[in-house]
NUMARFI-268117 format. One record per residue (C-alpha): x, y, z; residue in one letter; residue number from 0. Coordinates in nm, 4 decimals, decimal comma, always signed. Each point is the difference from the previous one (the first is absolute). Example, Ala and Ser with C-alpha at 12.3 -4.5 7.8 and 13.67 -1.06 7.14 Angstrom:
<atoms>
x:y:z:pado:logu
+1,2300:-0,4500:+0,7800:a:0;
+0,1370:+0,3440:-0,0660:s:1;
</atoms>
This chain:
<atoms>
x:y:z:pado:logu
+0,1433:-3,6574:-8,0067:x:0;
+0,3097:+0,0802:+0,2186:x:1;
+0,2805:+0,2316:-0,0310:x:2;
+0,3235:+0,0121:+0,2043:x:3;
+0,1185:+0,2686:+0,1907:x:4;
+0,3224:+0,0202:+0,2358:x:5;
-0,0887:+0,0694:+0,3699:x:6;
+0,2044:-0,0929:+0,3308:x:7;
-0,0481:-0,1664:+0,2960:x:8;
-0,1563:+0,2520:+0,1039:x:9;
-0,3199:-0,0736:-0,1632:x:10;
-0,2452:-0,0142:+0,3063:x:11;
-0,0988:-0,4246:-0,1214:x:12;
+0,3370:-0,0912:-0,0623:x:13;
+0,1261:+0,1810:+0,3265:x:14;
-0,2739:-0,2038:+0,2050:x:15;
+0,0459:-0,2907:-0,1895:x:16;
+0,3637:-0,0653:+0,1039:x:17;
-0,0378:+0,1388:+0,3425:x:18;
-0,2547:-0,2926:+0,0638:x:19;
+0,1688:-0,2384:-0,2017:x:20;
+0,2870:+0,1124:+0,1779:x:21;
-0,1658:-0,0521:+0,3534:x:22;
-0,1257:-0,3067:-0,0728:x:23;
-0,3610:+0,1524:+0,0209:x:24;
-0,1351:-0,1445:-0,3905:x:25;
+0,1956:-0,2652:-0,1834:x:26;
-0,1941:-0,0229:-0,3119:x:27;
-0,1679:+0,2098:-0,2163:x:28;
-0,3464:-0,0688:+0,1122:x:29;
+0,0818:+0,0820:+0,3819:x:30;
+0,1612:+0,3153:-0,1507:x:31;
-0,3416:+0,0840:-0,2137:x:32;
-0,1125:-0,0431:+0,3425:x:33;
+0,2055:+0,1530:+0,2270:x:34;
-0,0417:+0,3304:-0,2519:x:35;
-0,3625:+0,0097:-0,0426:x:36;
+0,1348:+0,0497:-0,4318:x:37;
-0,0732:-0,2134:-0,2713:x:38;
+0,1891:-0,3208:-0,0447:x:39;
+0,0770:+0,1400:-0,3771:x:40;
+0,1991:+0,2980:+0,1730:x:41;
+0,1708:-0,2278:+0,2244:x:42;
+0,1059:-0,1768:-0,2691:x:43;
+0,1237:+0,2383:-0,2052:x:44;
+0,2415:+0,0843:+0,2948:x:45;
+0,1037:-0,2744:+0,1180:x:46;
+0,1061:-0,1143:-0,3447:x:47;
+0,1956:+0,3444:-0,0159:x:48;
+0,1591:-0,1284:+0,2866:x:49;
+0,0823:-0,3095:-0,1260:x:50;
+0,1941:+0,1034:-0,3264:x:51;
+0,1707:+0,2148:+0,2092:x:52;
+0,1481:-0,2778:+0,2233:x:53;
-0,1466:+0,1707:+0,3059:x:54;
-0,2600:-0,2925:+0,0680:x:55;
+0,0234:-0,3203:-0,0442:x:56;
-0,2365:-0,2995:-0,0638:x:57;
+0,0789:-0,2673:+0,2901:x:58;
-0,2309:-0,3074:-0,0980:x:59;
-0,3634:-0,0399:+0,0485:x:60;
-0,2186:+0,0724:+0,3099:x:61;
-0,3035:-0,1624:+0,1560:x:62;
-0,3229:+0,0113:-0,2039:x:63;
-0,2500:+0,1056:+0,1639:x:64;
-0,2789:-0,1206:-0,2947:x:65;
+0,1548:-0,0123:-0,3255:x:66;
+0,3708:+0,0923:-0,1687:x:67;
+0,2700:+0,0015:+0,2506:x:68;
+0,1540:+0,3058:+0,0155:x:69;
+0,3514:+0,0774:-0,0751:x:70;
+0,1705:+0,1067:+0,3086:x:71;
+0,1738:+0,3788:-0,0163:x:72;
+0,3841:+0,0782:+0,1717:x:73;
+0,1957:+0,2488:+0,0512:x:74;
+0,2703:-0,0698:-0,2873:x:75;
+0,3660:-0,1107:+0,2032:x:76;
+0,2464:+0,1084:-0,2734:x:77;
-0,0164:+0,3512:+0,0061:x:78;
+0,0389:+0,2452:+0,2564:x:79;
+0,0149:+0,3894:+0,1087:x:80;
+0,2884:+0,1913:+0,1416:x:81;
-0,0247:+0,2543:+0,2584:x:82;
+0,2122:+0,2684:+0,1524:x:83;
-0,0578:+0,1950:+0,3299:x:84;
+0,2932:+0,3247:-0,0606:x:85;
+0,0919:+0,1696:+0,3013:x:86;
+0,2956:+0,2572:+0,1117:x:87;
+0,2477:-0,2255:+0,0925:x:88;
-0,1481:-0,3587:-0,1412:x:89;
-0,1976:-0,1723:-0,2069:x:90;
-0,2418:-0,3521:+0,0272:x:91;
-0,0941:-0,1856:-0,2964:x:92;
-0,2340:-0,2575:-0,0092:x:93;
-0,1261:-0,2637:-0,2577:x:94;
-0,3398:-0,0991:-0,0250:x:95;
-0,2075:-0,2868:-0,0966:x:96;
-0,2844:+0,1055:-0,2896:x:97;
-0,2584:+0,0370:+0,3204:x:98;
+0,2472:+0,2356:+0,1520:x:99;
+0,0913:-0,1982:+0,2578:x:100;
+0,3595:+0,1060:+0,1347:x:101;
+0,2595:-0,3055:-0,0969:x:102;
+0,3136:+0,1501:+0,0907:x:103;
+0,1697:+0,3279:+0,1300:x:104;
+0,3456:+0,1285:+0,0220:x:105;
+0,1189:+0,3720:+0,0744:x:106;
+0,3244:+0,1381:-0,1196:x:107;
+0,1545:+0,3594:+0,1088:x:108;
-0,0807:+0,3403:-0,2234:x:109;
+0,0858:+0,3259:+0,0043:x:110;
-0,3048:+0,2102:-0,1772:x:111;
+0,2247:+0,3152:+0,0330:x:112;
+0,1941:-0,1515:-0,2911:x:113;
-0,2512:+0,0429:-0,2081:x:114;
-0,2659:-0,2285:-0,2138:x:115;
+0,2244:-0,1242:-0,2549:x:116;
+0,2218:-0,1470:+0,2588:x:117;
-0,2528:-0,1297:+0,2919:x:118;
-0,1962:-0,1627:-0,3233:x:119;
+0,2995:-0,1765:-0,1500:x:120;
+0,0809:-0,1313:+0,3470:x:121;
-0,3609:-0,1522:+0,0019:x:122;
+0,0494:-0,1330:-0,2980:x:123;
+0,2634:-0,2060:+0,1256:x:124;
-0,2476:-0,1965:+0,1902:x:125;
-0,2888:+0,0200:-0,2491:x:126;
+0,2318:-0,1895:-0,2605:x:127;
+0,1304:-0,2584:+0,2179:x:128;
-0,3582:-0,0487:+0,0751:x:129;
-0,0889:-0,0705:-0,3891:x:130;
+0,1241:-0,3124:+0,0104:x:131;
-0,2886:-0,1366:+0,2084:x:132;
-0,2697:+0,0633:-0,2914:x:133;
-0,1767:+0,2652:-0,1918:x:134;
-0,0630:+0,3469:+0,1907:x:135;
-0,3281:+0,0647:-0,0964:x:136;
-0,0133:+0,3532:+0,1642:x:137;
+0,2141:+0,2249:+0,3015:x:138;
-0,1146:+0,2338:+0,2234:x:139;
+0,2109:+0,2418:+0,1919:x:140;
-0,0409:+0,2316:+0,3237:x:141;
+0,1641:+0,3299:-0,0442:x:142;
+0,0474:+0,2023:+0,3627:x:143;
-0,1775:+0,3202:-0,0793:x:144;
-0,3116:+0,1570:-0,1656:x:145;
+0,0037:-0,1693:-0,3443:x:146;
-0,1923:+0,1049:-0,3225:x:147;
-0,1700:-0,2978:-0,0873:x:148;
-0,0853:+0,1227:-0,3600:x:149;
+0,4135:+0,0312:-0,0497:x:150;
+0,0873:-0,2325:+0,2524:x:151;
+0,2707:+0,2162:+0,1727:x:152;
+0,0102:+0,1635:+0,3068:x:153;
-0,1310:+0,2927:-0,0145:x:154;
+0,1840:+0,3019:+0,2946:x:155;
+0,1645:-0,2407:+0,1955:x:156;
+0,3096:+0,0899:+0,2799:x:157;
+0,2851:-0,1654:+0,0189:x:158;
-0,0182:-0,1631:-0,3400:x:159;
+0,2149:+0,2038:-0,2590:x:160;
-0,0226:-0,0337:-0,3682:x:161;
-0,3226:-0,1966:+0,0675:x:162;
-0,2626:+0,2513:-0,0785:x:163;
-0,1231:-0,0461:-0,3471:x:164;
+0,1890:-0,3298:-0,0637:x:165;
-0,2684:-0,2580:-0,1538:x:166;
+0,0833:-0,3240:+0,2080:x:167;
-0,2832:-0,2160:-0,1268:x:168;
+0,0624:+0,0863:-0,3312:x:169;
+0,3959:-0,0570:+0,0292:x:170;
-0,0544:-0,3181:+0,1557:x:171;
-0,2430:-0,1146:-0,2552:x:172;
+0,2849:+0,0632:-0,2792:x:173;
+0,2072:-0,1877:+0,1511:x:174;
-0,1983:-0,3238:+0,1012:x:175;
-0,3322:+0,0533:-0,3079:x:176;
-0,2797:-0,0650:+0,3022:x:177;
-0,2414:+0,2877:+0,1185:x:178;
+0,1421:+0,1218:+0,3342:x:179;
-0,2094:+0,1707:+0,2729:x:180;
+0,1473:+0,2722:+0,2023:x:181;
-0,1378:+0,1914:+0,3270:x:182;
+0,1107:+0,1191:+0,3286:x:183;
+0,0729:-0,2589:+0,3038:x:184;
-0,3137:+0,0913:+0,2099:x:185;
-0,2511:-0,0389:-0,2987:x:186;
+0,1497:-0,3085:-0,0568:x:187;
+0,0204:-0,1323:+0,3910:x:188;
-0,3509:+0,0638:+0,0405:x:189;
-0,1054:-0,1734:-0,3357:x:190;
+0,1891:-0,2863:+0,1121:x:191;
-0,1225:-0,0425:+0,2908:x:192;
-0,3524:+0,0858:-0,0854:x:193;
-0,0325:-0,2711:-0,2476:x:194;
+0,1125:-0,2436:+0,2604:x:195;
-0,2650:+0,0647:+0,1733:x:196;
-0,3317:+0,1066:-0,1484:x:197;
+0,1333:-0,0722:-0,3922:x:198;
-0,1657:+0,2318:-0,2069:x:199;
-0,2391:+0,1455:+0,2258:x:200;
-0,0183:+0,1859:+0,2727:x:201;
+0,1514:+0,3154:+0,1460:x:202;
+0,3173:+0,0427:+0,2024:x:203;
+0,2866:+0,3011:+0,0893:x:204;
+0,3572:-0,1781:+0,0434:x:205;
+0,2450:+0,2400:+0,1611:x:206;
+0,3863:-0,1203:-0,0239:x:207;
+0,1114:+0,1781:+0,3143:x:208;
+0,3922:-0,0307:+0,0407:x:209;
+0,3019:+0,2246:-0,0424:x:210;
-0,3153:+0,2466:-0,2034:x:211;
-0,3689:-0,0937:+0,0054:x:212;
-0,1200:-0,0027:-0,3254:x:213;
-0,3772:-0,1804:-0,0875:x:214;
-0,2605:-0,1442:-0,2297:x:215;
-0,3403:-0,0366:-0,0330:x:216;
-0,2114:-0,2776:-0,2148:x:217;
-0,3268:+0,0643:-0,1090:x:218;
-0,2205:-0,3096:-0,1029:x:219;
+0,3593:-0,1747:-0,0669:x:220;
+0,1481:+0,2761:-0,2239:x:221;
+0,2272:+0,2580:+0,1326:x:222;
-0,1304:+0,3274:+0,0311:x:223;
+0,2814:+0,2788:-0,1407:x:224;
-0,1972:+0,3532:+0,0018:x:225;
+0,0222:+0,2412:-0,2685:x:226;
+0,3966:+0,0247:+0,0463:x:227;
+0,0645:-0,3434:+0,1467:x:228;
+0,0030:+0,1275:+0,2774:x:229;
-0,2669:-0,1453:+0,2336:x:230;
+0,0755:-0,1632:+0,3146:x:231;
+0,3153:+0,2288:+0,0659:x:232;
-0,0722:+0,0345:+0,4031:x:233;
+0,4013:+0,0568:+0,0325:x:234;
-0,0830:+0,3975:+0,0007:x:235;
-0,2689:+0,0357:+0,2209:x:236;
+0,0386:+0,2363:+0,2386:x:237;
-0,0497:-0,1219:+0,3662:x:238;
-0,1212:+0,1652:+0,3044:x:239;
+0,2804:+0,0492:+0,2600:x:240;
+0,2290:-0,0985:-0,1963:x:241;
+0,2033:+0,3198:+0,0182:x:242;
+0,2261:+0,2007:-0,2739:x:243;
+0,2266:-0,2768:-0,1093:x:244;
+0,0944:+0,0442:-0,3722:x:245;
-0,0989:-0,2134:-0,2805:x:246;
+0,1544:-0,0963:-0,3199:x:247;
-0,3588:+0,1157:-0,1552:x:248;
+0,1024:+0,3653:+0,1427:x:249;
-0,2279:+0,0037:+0,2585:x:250;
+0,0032:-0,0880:+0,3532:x:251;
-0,2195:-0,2248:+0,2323:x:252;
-0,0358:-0,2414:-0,2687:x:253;
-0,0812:-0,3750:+0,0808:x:254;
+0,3158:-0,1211:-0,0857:x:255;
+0,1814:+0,1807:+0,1763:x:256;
-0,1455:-0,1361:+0,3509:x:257;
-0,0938:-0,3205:-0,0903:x:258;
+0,2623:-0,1934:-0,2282:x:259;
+0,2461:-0,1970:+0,0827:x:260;
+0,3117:+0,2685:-0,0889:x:261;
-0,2298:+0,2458:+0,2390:x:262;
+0,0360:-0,2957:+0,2964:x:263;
+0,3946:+0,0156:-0,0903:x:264;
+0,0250:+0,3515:+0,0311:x:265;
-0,1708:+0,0551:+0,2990:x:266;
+0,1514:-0,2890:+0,1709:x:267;
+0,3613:+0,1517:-0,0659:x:268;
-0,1520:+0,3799:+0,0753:x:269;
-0,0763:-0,1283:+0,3434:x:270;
+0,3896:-0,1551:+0,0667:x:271;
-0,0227:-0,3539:-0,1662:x:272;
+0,2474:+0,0210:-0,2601:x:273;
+0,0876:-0,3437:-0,0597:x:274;
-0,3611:-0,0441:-0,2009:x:275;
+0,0566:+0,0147:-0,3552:x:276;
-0,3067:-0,1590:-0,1983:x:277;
-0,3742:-0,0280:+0,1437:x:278;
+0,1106:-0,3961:-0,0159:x:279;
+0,2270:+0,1559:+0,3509:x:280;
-0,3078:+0,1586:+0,1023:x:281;
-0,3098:-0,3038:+0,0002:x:282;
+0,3339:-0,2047:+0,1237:x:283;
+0,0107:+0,2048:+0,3340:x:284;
-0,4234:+0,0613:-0,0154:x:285;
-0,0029:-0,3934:+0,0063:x:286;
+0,2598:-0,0548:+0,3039:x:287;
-0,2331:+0,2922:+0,1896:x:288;
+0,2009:+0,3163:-0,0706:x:289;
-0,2146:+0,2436:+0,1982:x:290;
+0,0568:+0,2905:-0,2485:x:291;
+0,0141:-0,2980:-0,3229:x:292;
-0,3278:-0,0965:+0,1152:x:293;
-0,1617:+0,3692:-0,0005:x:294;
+0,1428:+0,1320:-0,3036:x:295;
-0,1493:-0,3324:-0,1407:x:296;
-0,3012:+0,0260:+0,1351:x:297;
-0,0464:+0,3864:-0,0518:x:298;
+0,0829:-0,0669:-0,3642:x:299;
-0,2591:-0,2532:-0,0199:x:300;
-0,2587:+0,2455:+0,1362:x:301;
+0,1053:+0,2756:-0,2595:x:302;
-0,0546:-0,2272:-0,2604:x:303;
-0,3530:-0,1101:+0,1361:x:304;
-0,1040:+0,3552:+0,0173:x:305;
+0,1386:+0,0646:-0,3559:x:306;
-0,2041:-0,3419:-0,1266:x:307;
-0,3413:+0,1184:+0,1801:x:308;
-0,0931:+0,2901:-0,2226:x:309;
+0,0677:-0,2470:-0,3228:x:310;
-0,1910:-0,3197:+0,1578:x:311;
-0,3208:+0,2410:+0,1205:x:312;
+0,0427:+0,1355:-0,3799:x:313;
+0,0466:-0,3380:-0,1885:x:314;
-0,1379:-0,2654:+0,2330:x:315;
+0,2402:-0,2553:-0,1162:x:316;
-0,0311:-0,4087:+0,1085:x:317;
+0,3431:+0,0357:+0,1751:x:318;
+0,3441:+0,1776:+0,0451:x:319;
+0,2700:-0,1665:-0,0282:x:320;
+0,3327:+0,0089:+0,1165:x:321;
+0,3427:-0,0759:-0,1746:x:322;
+0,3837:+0,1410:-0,0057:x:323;
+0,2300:-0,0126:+0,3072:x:324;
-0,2384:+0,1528:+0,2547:x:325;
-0,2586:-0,2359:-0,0513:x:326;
+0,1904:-0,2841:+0,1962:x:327;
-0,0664:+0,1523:+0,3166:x:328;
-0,3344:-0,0695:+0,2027:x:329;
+0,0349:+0,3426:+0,1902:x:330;
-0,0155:+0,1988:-0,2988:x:331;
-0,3063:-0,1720:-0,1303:x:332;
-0,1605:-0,0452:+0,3039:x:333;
+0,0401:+0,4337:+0,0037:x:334;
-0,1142:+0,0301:-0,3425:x:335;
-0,3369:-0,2285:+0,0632:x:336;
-0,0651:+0,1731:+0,2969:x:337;
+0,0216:+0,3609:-0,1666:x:338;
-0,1840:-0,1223:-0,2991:x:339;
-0,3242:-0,1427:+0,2115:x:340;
+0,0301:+0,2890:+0,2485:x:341;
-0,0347:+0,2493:-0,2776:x:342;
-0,2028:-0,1375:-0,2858:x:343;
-0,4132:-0,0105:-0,0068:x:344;
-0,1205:-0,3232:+0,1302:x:345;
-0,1482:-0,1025:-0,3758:x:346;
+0,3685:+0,0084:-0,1433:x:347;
+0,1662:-0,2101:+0,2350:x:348;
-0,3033:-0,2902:+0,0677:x:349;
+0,2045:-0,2023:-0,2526:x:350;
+0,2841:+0,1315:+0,0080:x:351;
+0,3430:-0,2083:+0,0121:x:352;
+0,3435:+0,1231:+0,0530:x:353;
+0,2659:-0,2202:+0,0056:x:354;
+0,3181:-0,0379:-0,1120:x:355;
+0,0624:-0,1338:-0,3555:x:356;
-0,0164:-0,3908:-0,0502:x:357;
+0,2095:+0,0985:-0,2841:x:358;
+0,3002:+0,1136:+0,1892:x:359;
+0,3352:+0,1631:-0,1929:x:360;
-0,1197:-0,2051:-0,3193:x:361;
-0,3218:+0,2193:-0,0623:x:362;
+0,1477:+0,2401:-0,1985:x:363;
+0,1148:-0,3276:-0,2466:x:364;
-0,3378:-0,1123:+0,0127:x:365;
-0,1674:+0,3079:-0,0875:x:366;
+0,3002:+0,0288:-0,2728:x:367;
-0,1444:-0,3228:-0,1452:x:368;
-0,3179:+0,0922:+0,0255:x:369;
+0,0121:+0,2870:-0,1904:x:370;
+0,2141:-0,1417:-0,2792:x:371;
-0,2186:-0,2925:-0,0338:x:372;
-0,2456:+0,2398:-0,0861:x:373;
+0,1858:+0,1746:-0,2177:x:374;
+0,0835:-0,2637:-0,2214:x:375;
-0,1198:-0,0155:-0,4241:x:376;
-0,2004:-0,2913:-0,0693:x:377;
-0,2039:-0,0430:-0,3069:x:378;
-0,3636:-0,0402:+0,0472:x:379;
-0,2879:-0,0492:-0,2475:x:380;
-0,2939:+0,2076:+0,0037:x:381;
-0,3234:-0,0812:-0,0346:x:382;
</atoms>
């Protein structure tokens, strides 16, 4: 006797299922009976779900390997996710294939001072033009500050007026009738990248270390929030020598405000350079050999690696990785790795990777996908 019961994607067997589908690791359901160490009754169940909800597709049969051929699974190709990626000044949006592979991108200019209503609508600008390429089945969006996830808004953020409170996901969803997943722009970096790499296990910190430094860490594949979402927030750590410089937390010392890109900027001009402007100006003059470029670059890289060494000798992660502006130069990470393995206990750093992200400025859209993809209502029948 069955029953029916709505769950979402992220249903540990239908998560798995179309990550391997996905990946190309199982491409029927026998190989995913297998692949799960499940019943092939459960599989089924799923991967019929899956089906009638246009997500999978059946793409002919396979070889037999000793009686029925099996019926071969896809990813279905007329549907897709949106994503967005909301900062200050911009925004990227990206559409995605069902496996959440990245088919497109664009960015377009925003002003998040004006408010939600407006920096939404201007989104939606893009989102609609984008309806004409098929059925959104899902979005996901990167908000730039602490979010609630249980509201999805942000949640005390600076800079962001009229924002606090405001339900994006569930305006969104009004507007376009698909769930819509909503969380801050390291979370989201560090799930994109993580899934890249180790899918849905394994264990990983991804710092986004540009104009701020803001980071995420992944726990066997899921990210890890805290009790207040706020886990992974190494911006605020207070470093050693770092002296009495203010931060927009209130206190001083703080990581960010000796080892992000705006700190390299001020610095830089506090010392006579006034013609640098962005920390673009400052890995510009680090890579031509700027002797004081190259320091603060370096120095900044070694802040962060003694921030990072505490959390790796605490949560003995597979790797760190490395995205955001900062992340493009070799001096920096070089500083950071060297910190990191200089500091840490031997046992946390045997394994130990840390690299910058394969994922680039697109894994915040990944991670956006990711997350909505998981997010997403699909019918399936109980057992």
């Amino acid at each position: 006797m069955t029953n029916s019961a709505d769950t979402a994607v992220d249903d540990p067997h239908t998560r798995r299922i179309l990550d391997l589908v996905a990946r190309g690791e199982a491409r029927s359901r026998s190989e995913l009976a297998a692949s799960l160490g499940v019943a092939a009754s459960t599989v089924g169940l799923r991967v019929q779900s899956l089906l009638d909800a246009g997500v999978l597709r059946e793409a002919g049969d396979g070889t037999s390997r000793g009686g029925r051929r099996p019926r071969v699974l896809q990813i279905a190709a007329d549907g897709f996710v949106l994503s967005a990626d909301l900062g200050g000044g911009h925004a990227r949006i990206g559409r995605h294939s069902l496996s959440g592979a990245l088919l497109d991108s664009e960015s377009i200019a925003v002003d998040v001072t004006e408010g939600p209503q407006a920096t939404l609508d201007r989104l939606a600008v893009v989102f609609d033009r984008l309806l004409s390429s098929g059925r959104i089945h899902a979005i996901g969006i990167s908000l730039p500050g602490p979010v609630d996830i249980s509201t999805g808004s942000v949640d005390q953020p600076s800079r962001m007026p009229g924002w606090p409170g405001f339900r994006v996901g569930e305006h969104l969803s009004a507007r376009y009738g698909v769930p819509v997943a909503v969380d801050n722009d390291a979370n989201l970096a560090a799930l994109g990248e993580h899934r890249e790499r180790f899918g849905h296990t394994g264990h990983s910190i991804t710092v986004k270390a540009g104009t701020a430094i803001g980071s995420g860490i992944i726990v066997d594949g899921h990210v890890h929030r805290g009790a207040t979402s706020a886990a992974g927030d190494i911006t605020h750590t207070r470093i050693d020598g770092s002296g009495d410089i203010p931060c927009s937390c209130g206190n001083t010392g703080c990581l960010e405000t000796v080892a992000s890109g705006a700190s390299l900027v001020r610095q830089m001009r506090e010392r006579g350079n006034d013609a640098v402007r962005t920390t673009t100006d400052v890995l510009s003059l680090a890579r031509d050999a700027d002797p004081l470029a190259t320091t603060l670059v370096r120095t900044a890289g070694t802040h962060l690696g003694q921030a990072l060494s505490g959390v790796v000798n605490f949560f003995n992660p597979h790797a760190v990785f490395l995205t955001g502006s900062m992340s493009a130069s070799e001096p920096f990470i070089a500083a950071v790795r060297s910190r990191v393995y200089e500091a840490c206990h031997p046992l946390a750093t045997q394994r130990l990777r840390i690299e910058s992200a394969a994922t680039g400025a697109d894994a915040i859209l990944h991670g956006a996908a990711r997350l909505a993809l998981e997010g997403m209502d699909i019918p399936v029948a109980a057992a």
